[in-house]
C-alpha positions as CSV (number, residue, x, y, z in Angstrom):
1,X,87.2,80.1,96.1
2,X,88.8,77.4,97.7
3,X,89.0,77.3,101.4
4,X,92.1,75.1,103.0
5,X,93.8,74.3,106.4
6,X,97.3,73.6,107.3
7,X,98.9,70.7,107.7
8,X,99.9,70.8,111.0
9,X,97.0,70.3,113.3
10,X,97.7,66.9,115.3
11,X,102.1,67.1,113.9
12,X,103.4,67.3,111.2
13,X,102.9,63.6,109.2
14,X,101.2,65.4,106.3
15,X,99.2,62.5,105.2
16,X,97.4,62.6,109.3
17,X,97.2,65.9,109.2
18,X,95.4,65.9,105.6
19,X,93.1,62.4,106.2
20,X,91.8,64.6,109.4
21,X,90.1,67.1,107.0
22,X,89.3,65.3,103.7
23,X,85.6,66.1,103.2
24,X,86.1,69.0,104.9
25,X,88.3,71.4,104.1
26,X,89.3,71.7,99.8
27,X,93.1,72.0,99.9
28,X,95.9,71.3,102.3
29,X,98.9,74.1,102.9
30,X,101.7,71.2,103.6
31,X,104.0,72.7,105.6
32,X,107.8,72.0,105.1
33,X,109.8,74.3,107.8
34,X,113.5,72.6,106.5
35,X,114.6,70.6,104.1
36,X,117.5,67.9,104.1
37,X,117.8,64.2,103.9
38,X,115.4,63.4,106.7
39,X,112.4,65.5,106.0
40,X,113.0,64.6,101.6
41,X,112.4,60.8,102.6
42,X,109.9,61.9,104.7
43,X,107.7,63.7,102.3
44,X,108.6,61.4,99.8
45,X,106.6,58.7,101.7
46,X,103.6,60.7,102.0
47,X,103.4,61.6,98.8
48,X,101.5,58.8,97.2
49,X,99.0,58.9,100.3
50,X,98.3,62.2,99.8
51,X,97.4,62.0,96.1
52,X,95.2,59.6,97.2
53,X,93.1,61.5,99.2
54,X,90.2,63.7,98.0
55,X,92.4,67.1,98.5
56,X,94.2,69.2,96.5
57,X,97.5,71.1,98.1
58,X,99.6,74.0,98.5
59,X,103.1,73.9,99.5
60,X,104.6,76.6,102.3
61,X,108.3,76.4,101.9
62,X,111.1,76.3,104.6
63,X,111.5,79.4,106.3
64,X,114.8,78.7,107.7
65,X,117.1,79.4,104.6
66,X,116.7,80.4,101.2
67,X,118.5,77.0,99.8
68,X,116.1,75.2,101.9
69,X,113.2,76.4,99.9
70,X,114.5,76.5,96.9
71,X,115.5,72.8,97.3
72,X,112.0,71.8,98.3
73,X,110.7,73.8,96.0
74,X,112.9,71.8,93.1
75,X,112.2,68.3,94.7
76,X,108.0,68.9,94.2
77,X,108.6,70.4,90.8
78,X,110.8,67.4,89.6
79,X,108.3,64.8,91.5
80,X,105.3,66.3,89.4
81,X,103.3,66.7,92.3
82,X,100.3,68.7,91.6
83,X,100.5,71.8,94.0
84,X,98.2,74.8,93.7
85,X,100.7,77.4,95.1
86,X,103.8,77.7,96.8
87,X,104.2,80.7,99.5
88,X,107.8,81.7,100.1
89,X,109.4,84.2,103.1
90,X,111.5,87.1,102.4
91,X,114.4,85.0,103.2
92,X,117.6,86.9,102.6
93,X,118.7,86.5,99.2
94,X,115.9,85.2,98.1
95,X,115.9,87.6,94.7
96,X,118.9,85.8,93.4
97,X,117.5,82.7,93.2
98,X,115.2,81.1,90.3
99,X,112.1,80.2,91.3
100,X,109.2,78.0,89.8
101,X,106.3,79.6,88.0
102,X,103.9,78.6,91.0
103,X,106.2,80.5,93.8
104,X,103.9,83.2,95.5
105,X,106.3,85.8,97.7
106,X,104.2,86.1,101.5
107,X,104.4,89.8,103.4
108,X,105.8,89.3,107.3
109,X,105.0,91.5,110.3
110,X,107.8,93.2,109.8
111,X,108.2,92.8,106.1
112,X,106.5,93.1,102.4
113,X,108.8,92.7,99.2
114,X,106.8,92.9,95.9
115,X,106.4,90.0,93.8
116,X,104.1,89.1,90.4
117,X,102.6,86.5,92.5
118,X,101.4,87.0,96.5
119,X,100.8,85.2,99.2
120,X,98.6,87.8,101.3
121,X,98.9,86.8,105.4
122,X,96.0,89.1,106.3
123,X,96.9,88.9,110.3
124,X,100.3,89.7,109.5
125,X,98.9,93.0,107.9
126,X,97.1,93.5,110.8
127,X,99.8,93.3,113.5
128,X,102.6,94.9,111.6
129,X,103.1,96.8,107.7
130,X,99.9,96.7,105.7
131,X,100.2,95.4,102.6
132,X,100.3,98.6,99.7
133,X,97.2,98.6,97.9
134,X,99.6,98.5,94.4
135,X,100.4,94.6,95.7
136,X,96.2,93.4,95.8
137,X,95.8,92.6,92.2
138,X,98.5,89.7,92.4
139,X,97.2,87.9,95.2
140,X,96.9,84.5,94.5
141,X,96.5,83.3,98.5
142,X,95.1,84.7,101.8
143,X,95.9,83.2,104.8
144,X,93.9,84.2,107.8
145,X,93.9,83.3,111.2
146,X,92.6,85.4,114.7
147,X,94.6,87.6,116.5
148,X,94.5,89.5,119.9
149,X,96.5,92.6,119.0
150,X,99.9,90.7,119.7
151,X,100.1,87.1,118.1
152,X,98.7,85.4,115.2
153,X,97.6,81.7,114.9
154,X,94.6,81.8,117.1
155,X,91.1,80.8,116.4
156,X,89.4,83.1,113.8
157,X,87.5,86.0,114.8
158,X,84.7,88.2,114.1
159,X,86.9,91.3,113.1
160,X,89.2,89.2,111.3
161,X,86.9,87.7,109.3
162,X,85.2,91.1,108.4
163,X,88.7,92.3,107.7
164,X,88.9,89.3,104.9
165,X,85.7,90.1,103.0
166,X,87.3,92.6,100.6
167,X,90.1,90.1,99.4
168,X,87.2,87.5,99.4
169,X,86.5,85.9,95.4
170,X,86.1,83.2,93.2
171,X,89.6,82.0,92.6
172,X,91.3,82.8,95.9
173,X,92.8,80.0,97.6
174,X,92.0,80.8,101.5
175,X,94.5,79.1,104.0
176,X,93.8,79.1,107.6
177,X,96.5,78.5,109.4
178,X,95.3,78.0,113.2
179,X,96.9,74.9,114.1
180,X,94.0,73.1,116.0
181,X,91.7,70.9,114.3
182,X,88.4,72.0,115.5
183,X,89.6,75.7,115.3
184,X,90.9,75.4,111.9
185,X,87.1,73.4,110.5
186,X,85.0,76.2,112.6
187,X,86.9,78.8,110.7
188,X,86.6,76.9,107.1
189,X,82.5,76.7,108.3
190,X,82.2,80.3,109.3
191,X,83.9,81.8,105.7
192,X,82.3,79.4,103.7
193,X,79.0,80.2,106.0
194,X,80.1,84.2,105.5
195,X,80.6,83.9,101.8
196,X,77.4,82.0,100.6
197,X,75.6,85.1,102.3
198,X,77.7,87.6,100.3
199,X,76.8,85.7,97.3
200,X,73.2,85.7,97.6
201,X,73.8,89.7,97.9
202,X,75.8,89.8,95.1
203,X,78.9,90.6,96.3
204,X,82.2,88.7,96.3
């Protein structure tokens, strides 16, 4: 299991963002949230920093239209950088596109489409449709982060946590996606903290 952070703790330079956590955390989720000219030569000056680093990566795609993330999505496969996953929204129309391989679909609040490859936003579940039990064998990512019964994105808690453990094995990716720093490491602590303990009992 690999445990990660996003890339948007201190803004959204990925190569801060991912220097903040190296040692730390074992992947980076880099956040892209649009995609034209600006934000391409902006990731494209990153990139080289961020291969650098002692991290591997996962790529969220643009959630503002479907051509957005299937342009980034294009750009990282053409640039060969070595991605783990990408997790792509529902957007509309998004089934008539052609995808890379690595694409993994992610279930909203209000939303969860079936595809070979998942994204699994646990608080999401939580706060609106639960994910059908039919969609857990293609999980390839859980993100987590704490909730108070109305938003997401706040430190991890206790219940949330507990909620994880059955999705919880060897090669899950695990993306917490609290943006604050310190929030985001205690909650990388805590699973790996949670986790080493289910192991000694033979579970997980």
């Amino acid at each position: 299991m690999k445990l990660g952070t996003t890339s948007w703790l201190i803004g959204e330079n990925f190569l801060d963002n991912a220097r903040l956590v190296e040692g730390k955390a074992d992947f980076v989720e880099l956040l892209v949230y649009t995609w034209d000219a600006p934000m391409q030569a902006k990731v494209t000056s990153w990139l080289d920093g961020l291969a650098a680093l002692n991290l591997e990566y996962t790529l969220h795609l643009p959630t503002d239209r479907t051509e957005h993330a299937l342009a980034a999505a294009e750009f990282f496969v053409a640039c060969g950088f070595p991605l783990l996953n990408m997790t792509l929204h529902p957007l509309p129309g998004w089934r008539d596109a052609a995808w890379p391989d690595l694409v993994a679909l992610e279930n909203l609040i209000d939303r969860a489409e079936f595809h070979h490859r998942y994204t699994f936003d646990l608080t999401h579940s939580l706060l609106g449709i639960p994910l059908p039990a039919h969609y857990h064998p293609h999980i390839v990512e859980l993100h987590l982060s704490g909730t108070d019964g109305r938003i997401d994105h706040l430190p991890l808690d206790d219940a949330t946590l507990q909620a994880a453990v059955p999705f919880l094995r060897k090669n899950l990716l695990v993306c917490f996606e609290i943006f604050d720093p310190n929030d985001a490491l205690a909650a990388i602590d805590r699973t790996r903290a949670l986790t080493a303990d289910l192991g000694n009992n033979g579970v997980g």
